[in-house]
Structures are given as structure tokens and as C-alpha cells.
C-alpha positions as CSV (number, residue, x, y, z in Angstrom):
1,X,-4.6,-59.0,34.4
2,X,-6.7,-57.3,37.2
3,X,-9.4,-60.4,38.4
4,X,-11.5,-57.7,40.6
5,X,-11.7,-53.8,40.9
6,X,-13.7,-52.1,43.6
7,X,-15.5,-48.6,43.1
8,X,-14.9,-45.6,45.7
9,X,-17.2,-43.0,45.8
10,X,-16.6,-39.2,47.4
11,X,-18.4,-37.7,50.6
12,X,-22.0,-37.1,50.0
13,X,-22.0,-33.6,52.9
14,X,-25.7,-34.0,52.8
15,X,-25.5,-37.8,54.6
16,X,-23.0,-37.2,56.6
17,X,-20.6,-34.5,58.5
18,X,-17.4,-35.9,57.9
19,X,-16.3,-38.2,55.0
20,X,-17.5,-41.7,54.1
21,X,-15.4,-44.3,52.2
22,X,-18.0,-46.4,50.4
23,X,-16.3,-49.5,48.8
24,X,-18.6,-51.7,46.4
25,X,-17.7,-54.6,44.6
26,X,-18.2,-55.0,41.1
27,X,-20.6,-58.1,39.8
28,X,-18.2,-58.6,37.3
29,X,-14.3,-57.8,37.1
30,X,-13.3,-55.3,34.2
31,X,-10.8,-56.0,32.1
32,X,-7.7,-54.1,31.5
33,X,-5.5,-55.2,28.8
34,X,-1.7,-54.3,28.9
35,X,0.7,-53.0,26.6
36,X,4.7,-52.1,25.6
37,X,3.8,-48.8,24.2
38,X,2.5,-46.0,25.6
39,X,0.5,-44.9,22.6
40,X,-0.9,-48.7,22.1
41,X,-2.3,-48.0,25.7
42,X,-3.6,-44.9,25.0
43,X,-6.1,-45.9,21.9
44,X,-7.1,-49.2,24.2
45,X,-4.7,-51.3,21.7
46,X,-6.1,-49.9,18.3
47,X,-4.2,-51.6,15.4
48,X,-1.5,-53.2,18.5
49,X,-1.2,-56.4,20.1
50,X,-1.0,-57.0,23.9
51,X,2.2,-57.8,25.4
52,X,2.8,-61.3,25.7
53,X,5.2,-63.3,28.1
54,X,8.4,-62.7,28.5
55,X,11.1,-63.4,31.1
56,X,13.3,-61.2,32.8
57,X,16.6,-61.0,34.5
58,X,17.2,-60.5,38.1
59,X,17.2,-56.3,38.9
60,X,16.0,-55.9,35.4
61,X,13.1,-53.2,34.6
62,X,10.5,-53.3,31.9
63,X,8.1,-50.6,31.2
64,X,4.7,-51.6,30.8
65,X,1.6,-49.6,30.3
66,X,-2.3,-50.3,31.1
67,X,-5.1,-48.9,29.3
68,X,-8.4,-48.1,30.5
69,X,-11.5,-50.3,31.0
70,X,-12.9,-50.4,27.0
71,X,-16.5,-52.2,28.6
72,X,-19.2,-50.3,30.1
73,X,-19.2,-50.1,33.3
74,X,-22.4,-50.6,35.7
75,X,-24.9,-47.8,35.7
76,X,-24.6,-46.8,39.1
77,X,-21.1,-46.0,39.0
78,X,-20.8,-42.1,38.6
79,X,-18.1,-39.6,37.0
80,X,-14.9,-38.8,39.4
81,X,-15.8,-42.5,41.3
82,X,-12.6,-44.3,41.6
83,X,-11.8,-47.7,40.3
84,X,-9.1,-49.6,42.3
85,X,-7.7,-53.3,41.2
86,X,-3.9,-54.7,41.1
87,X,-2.0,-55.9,38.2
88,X,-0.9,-59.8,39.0
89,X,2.3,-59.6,36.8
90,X,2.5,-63.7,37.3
91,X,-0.6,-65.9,38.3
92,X,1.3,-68.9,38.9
93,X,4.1,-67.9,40.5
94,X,3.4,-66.8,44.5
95,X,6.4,-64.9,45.3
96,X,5.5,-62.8,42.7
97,X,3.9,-59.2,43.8
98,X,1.1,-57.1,42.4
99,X,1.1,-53.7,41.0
100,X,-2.3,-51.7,42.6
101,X,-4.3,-50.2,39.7
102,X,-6.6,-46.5,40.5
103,X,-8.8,-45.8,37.3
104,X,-11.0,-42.4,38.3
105,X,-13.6,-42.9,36.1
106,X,-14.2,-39.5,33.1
107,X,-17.4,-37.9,32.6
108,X,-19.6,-39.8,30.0
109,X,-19.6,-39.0,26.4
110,X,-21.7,-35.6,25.1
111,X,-24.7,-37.4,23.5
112,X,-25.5,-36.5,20.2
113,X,-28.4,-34.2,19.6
114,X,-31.6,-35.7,18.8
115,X,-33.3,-34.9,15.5
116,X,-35.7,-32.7,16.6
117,X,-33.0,-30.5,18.3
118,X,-31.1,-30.7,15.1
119,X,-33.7,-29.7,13.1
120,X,-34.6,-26.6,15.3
121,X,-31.3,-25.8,15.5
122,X,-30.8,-25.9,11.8
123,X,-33.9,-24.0,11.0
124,X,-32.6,-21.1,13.4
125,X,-29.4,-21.1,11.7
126,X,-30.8,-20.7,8.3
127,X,-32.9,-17.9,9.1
128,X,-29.9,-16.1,10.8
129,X,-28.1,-16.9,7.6
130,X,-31.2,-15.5,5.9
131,X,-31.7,-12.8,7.1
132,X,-28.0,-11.9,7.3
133,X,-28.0,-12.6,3.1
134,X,-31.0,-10.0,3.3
135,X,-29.4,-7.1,5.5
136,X,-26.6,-7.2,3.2
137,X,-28.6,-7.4,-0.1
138,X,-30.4,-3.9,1.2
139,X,-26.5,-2.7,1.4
140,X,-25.6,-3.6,-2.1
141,X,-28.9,-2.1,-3.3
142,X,-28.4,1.4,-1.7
143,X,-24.7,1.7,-2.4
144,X,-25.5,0.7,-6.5
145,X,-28.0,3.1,-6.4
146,X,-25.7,5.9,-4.9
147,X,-23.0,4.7,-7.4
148,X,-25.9,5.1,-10.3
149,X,-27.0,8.8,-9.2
150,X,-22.8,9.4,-9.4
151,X,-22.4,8.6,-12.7
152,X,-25.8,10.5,-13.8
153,X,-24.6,13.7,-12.4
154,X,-20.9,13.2,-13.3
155,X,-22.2,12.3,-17.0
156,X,-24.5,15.6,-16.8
157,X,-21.4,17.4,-15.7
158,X,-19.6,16.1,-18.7
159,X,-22.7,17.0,-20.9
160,X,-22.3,20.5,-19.8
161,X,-18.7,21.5,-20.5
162,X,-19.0,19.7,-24.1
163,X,-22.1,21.9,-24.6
164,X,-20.2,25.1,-23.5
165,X,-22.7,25.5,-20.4
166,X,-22.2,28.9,-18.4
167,X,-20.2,28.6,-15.2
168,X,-23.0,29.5,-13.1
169,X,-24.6,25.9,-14.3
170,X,-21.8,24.1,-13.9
171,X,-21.2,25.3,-10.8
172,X,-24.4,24.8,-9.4
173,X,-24.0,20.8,-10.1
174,X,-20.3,20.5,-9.3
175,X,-20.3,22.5,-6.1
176,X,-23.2,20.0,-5.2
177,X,-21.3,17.0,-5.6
178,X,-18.0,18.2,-4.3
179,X,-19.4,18.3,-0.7
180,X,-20.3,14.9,-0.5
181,X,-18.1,13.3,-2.9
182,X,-14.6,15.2,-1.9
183,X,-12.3,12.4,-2.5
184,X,-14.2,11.0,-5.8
185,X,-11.0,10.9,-8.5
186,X,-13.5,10.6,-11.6
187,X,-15.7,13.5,-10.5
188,X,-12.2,15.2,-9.6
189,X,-11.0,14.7,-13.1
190,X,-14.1,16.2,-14.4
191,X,-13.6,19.4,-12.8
192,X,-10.2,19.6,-13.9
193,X,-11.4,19.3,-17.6
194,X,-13.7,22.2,-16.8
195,X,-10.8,24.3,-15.5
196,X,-8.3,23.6,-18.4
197,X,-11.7,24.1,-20.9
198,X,-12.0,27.4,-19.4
199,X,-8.1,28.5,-19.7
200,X,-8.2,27.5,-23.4
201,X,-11.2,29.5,-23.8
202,X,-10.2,32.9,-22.1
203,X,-7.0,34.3,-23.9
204,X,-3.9,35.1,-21.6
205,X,-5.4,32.9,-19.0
206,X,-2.7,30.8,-19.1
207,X,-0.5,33.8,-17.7
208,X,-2.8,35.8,-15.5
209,X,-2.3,35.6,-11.4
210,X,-5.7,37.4,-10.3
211,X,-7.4,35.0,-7.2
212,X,-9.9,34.2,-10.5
213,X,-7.6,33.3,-13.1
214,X,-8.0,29.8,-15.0
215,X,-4.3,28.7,-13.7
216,X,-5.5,29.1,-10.1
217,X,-8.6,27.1,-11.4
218,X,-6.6,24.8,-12.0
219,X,-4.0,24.7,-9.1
220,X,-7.0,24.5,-6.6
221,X,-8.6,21.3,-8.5
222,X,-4.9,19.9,-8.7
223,X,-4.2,20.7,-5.1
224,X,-7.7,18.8,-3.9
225,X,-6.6,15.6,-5.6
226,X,-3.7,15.3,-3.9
227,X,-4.7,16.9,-0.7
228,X,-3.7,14.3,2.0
229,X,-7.4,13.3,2.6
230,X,-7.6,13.1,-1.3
231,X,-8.3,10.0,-3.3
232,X,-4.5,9.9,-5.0
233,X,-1.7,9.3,-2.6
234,X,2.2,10.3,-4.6
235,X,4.1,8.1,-1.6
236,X,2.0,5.5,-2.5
237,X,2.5,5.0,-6.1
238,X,6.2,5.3,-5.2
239,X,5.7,2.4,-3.3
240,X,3.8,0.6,-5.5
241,X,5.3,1.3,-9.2
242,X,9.1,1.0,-7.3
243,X,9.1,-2.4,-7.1
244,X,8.7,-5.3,-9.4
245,X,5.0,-6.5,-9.1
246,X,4.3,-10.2,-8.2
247,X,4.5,-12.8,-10.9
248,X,0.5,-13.5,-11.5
249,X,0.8,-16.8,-12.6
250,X,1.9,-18.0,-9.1
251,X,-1.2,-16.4,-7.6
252,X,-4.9,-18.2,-6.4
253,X,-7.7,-17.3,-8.5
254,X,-8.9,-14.9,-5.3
255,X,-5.4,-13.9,-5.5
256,X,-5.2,-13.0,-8.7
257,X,-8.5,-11.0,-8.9
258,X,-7.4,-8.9,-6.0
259,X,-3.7,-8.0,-7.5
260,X,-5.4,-7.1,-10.6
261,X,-8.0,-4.9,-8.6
262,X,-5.2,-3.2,-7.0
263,X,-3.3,-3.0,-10.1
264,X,-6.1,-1.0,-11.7
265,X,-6.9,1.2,-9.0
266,X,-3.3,2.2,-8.8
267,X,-2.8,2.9,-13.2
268,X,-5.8,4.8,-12.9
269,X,-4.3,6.7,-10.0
270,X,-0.9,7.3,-11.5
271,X,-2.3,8.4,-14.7
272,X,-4.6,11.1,-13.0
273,X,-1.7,12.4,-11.0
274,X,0.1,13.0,-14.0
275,X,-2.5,14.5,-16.0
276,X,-3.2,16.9,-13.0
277,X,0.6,17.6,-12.5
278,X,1.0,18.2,-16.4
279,X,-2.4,20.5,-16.1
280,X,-0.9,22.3,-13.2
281,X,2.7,23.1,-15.1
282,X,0.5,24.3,-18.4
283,X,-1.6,26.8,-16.9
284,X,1.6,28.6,-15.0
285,X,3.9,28.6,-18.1
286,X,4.4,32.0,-19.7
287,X,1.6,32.3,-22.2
288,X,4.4,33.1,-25.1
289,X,8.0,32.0,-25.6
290,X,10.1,34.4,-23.7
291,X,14.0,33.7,-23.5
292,X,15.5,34.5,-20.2
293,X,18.9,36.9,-20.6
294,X,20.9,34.6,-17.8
295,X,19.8,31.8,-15.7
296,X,18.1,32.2,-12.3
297,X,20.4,33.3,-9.2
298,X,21.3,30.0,-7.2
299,X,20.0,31.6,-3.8
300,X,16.7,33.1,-6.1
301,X,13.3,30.6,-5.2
302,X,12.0,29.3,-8.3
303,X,8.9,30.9,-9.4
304,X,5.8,28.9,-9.1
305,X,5.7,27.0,-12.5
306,X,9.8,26.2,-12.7
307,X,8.3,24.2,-9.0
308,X,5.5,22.9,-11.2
309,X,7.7,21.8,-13.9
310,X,9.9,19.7,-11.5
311,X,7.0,17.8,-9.7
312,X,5.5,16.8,-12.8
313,X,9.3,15.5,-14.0
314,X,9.0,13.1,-11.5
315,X,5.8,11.2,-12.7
316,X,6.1,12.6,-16.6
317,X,9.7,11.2,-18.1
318,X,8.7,10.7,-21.5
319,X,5.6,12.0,-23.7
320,X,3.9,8.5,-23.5
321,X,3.1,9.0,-20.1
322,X,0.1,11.2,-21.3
323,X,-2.6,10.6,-23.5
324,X,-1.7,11.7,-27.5
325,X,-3.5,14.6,-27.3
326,X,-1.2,16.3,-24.7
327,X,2.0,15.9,-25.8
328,X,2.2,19.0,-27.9
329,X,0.9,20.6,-24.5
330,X,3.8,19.2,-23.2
331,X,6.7,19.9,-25.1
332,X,5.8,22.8,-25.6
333,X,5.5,23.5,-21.6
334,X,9.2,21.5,-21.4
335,X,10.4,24.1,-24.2
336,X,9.3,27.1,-21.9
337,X,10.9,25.8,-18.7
338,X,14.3,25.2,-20.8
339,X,13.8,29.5,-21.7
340,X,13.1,30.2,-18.1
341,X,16.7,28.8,-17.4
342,X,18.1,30.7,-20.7
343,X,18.5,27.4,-22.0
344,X,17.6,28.1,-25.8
345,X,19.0,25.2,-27.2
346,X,17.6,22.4,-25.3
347,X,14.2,24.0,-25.8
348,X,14.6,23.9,-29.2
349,X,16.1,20.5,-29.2
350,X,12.8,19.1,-27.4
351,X,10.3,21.0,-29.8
352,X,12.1,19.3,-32.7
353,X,12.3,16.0,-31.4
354,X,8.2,16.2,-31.1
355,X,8.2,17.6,-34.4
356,X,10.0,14.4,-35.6
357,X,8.0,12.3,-33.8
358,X,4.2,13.6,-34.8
359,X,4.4,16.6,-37.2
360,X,2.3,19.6,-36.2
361,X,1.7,22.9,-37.6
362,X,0.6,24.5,-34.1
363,X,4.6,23.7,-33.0
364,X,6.0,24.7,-36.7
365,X,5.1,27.5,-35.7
366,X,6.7,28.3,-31.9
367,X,10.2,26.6,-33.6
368,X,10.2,29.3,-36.1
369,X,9.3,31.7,-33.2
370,X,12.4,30.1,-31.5
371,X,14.9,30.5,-34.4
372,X,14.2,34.4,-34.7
373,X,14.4,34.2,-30.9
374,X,17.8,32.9,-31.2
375,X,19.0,35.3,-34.1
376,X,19.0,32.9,-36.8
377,X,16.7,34.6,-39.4
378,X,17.8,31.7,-42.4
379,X,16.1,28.7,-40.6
380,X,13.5,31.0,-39.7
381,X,12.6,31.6,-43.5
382,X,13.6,28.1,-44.2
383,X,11.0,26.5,-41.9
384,X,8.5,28.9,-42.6
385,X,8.9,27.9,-46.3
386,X,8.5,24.6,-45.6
387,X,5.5,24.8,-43.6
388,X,3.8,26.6,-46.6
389,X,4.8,23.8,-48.1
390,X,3.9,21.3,-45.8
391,X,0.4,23.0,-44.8
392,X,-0.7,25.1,-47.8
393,X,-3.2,27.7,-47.5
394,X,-6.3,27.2,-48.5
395,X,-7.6,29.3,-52.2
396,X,-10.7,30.3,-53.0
397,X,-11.5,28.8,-56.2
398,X,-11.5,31.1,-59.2
């Protein structure tokens, strides 16, 4: 164990011009225990014992490792002053050698903040905090009030088209909210309704191809919603509805929330993209049944709603994908793309399978137009017979 250590301190320039070895002895000789481990050494033998005696063999090596002073040392030694001492491996024997010990002595220990420091410090901190919680408090307030004076407007827009409002009126408001809200998919949807309310009210809208038509109506409020700076994205939803989702029960609570988020935002997108594509492939269908004579040339582009017709195909695969009240709407725009490709019988096939599946007078009506169509007068005049039956007229009482 070292029995005395002596301090070295560097240069001081201001003294002296060239260097100065100043070598002081310590009152009282610091202590350095040893150990065989290196990590025992390093945590000044926390939870380890010293190392002992033990013997040797002649030429034989044992590693053995030192730790550092664990007293405090006197007050005038400084950081970076070096600590020399030796290491007598065995005080009673003579012929036995020292090991020289250097300790360069750390910087001290940061001191812990007094109170009064704390306090300030803490104080500062919860005003930051403060006033942090307050600039984003002011956010939340102007962004629900923006989202409040959205849903007024979009709710008078509703108000409007349910009332039969002129176009000038609705117009006025919509144009209004289009420049600022371009990529808004609920205020989008609106003005699609307001389109397809205004095809279903002018007759032979549906067919018309004047730069003011309802179908262009239409097409341009279908076009904005999936413009590319528009709020639904089609690659997207691929992505998304391509593969299986995550299994929610091996999710955070965070997690969770956020795939559900997501999984909302993305339902609500897919089902306005089909609603627009369906709208869009309505108001370019022929506004009666018309049977082609022979099917399109294969070098002959397909007209604009055959293009329709196969874009919506790709989202719309069965009539559940839309809400109840469209799937009329959409067998019966299925039915006309069959005719356009002088396919007579698979129109006629899909008109009957709605029939079967939710009975309807409006479609009674365009099979019986399809069976004279075809040449086949008897289940013309059967069906019709069985739609007087089915739907009898109603009598004036006697």
C-alpha cells in the first residue's frame, strides 16, 4: 500500500519564465486500496473485497489493479495537480521492488444547485411552460372556430339545395368557400349533390354535351376531388385497402387511436371516391336504353362514359359498395355500358339480378324496354302484366 504520495503542480507563466517543478508533501499519506478486478478498482471496491496475500512462482505475472484515493484530499491541492507514490508489493521483504503510482487528480464534483437557484429556475420553467400551454390554447381556439364557421356554411349549403334554392344562391356561397377550402372532401361532396340535384331536375341532362350541361357539372366537381392537390388520393387507397391491416389488439392505446384515425380518414375517402366515380359514369350514360348494332372497333377510343364506366369498376365491384339508394343508379348505368358493347344479354342479366335482389318498379320498367329491345314481345307483355299486378294503379273511388 502507498505509505506517502507527493503533489506536483504545473507552471504558473505569471511567476516564472520557464517551468517550475513544485513537489509538496502530504500531512497525511492517502490510501489506495488494491484489487484483482479491473471493475472492483474502478467503483473504489463497491460490493468487492481487496486482494489479499498470495505467493507467487519465480517469472510468474499477476495482474493487479489500484483504485483512486476515495478520501478527500487537502484543500490546496487543485484539479490536473499530480499525485505520485509507489506501490510496496511486500513490506517485509527488502529485495522486493516498488511499483511508482501517478494519480492526476479530476476536476471536483458539479455542486448541486442551491434552493434559491432551484426555485428561480423552476419558476422560469413553469412560466415557459405557461405560456407555451397558452400560445397553443389561442391555436386550438382559432382553428375550432374556423372549423365551426365550415360547418355553418356547408350546413347552409345543404339547406339550400334541399330547399330548391336558385343557382345564382348557391353559387354565391359555394364559389365563396371553394377558394379557400379547395381540398375540403365534405364541402366537395356537397357540391357534387348539387350537380347530380341539378341533372335529375333538367330532363336530357344526363345526355347533353354543351360546356353547361349537368354531366360536365359533374365531371368538373369529380375532377377537383381527385385533382392531385385534392383531398382523395386513388394510389393511396390502393395502398392502403391492398394489404391486410394490422391486428389492433397488438397495438398501444396511442397506437390504437391513431390506426383507427387513419382507418376512418381512409373509409371516408374510399367511399367518396366511389360515389364521385359512380356520379361521373351516371351523368355520361345515354339518357335511354339504346342497343349498339356491333361492338366498338378494337383501334376505335372509347367514348367518354365507356372510360367512366371502367374507372369506376375498379373501386365499384359489387352494389354494396354504394349507399342503398344508388344501386338502381347503378345497374341501371352497368346495363347501358353492356348496350354500348352490343352486349344485350348481360345487360339484361344485371337488371334482373337487382330486380331479384330489391324489387323496383322504376327498373320493371327499362327490363320490359329491354325485352322489346331484344325482339321478344311475350316476356314483354308478361312482365308488364306482372307489374300491373305487382304495382296496381291507383282508382278513383266510385
Amino acid at each position: 500500500m502507498p505509505d506517502a504520495l507527493t503533489v506536483y503542480s504545473p507552471p504558473h507563466a505569471w511567476l516564472l519564465a520557464q517551468p517550475l517543478l513544485l513537489s509538496m508533501d502530504l500531512p497525511k499519506p492517502v490510501d489506495c486500496k488494491v484489487y484483482a478486478e479491473r471493475g472492483a478498482a474502478s467503483t473504489a471496491g463497491h460490493a468487492a473485497d481487496t486482494m489479499g496475500q498470495m505467493y507467487l512462482r519465480r517469472g510468474a505475472q499477476r495482474s493487479i489493479y489500484v483504485s483512486a484515493p476515495t478520501v478527500a484530499l487537502p484543500a490546496w491541492v487543485s484539479p490536473s495537480d499530480t499525485l505520485v507514490g509507489q506501490l510496496l508489493v511486500d513490506k517485509g521483504a527488502s529485495k522486493v521492488g516498488s511499483v511508482p503510482l501517478m494519480y492526476e487528480v479530476p476536476p471536483p464534483a458539479a455542486k448541486k444547485a442551491d434552493a434559491a437557484d432551484s426555485t428561480d429556475d423552476a419558476v422560469d420553467d413553469a412560466e415557459e411552460d405557461e405560456a407555451a400551454k397558452e400560445a397553443k390554447a389561442v391555436q386550438e381556439d382559432a382553428k375550432a372556430l374556423e372549423k365551426a364557421l365550415l360547418e355553418a356554411m356547408l350546413s347552409r349549403l345543404s339547406a339550400l339545395r334541399m330547399s330548391n334554392a336558385s343557382s345564382a344562391r348557391y353559387t354565391a356561397l359555394s364559389s365563396e368557400l371553394i377558394l379557400e377550402h379547395r381540398n375540403h372532401l365534405p364541402l366537395l361532396l356537397e357540391m357534387l349533390a348539387w350537380e347530380r340535384s341539378v341533372a335529375t331536375a333538367k330532363e336530357g341532362g344526363e345526355g347533353a354535351s354543351s360546356a353547361t350541361s349537368p354531366s360536365n357539372g359533374i365531371s368538373n366537381a369529380v375532377d377537383a376531388m381527385l385533382a392531385p392537390e385534392g383531398p382523395i388520393d386513388p394510389a393511396a387507397l390502393a395502398q392502403y385497402f391492398g394489404v391486410a391491416a394490422d391486428d389492433p389488439s397488438d397495438l398501444s392505446k396511442a397506437q390504437k387511436k391513431e390506426f383507427d384515425e387513419r382507418k376512418k380518414e381512409m373509409e371516408e375517402q374510399r367511399t367518396a371516391l366511389r360515389l364521385a366515380l359512380y356520379s361521373k359514369a351516371a351523368s355520361l350514360a345515354p339518357a335511354a336504353l339504346e342497343l349498339a348494332e356491333a361492338p366498338p372497333a378494337d383501334d376505335a377510343p372509347p367514348s367518354p362514359f365507356v372510360l367512366a364506366v371502367r374507372e369506376m369498376r375498379r373501386w365499384v365491384t359489387k352494389p354494396e359498395d354504394l349507399d342503398a339508394d344508388e344501386r338502381d343508379g347503378l345497374a341501371l348505368t352497368l346495363a347501358k355500358y353492356e348496350l354500348a358493347h352490343a352486349r344485350g344479354g348481360a345487360a339484361l342479366a344485371g337488371l334482373q339480378a337487382r330486380l331479384k335482389a330489391s324489387p323496383s318498379k322504376s327498373l320493371t320498367d327499362d327490363v320490359i324496354v329491354l325485352y322489346r329491345m331484344l325482339g321478344w314481345g311475350h316476356w314483354a307483355a308478361n312482365a308488364a302484366e306482372c307489374k300491373e299486378k305487382d304495382y296496381p294503379r291507383a282508382k278513383t273511388p266510385l
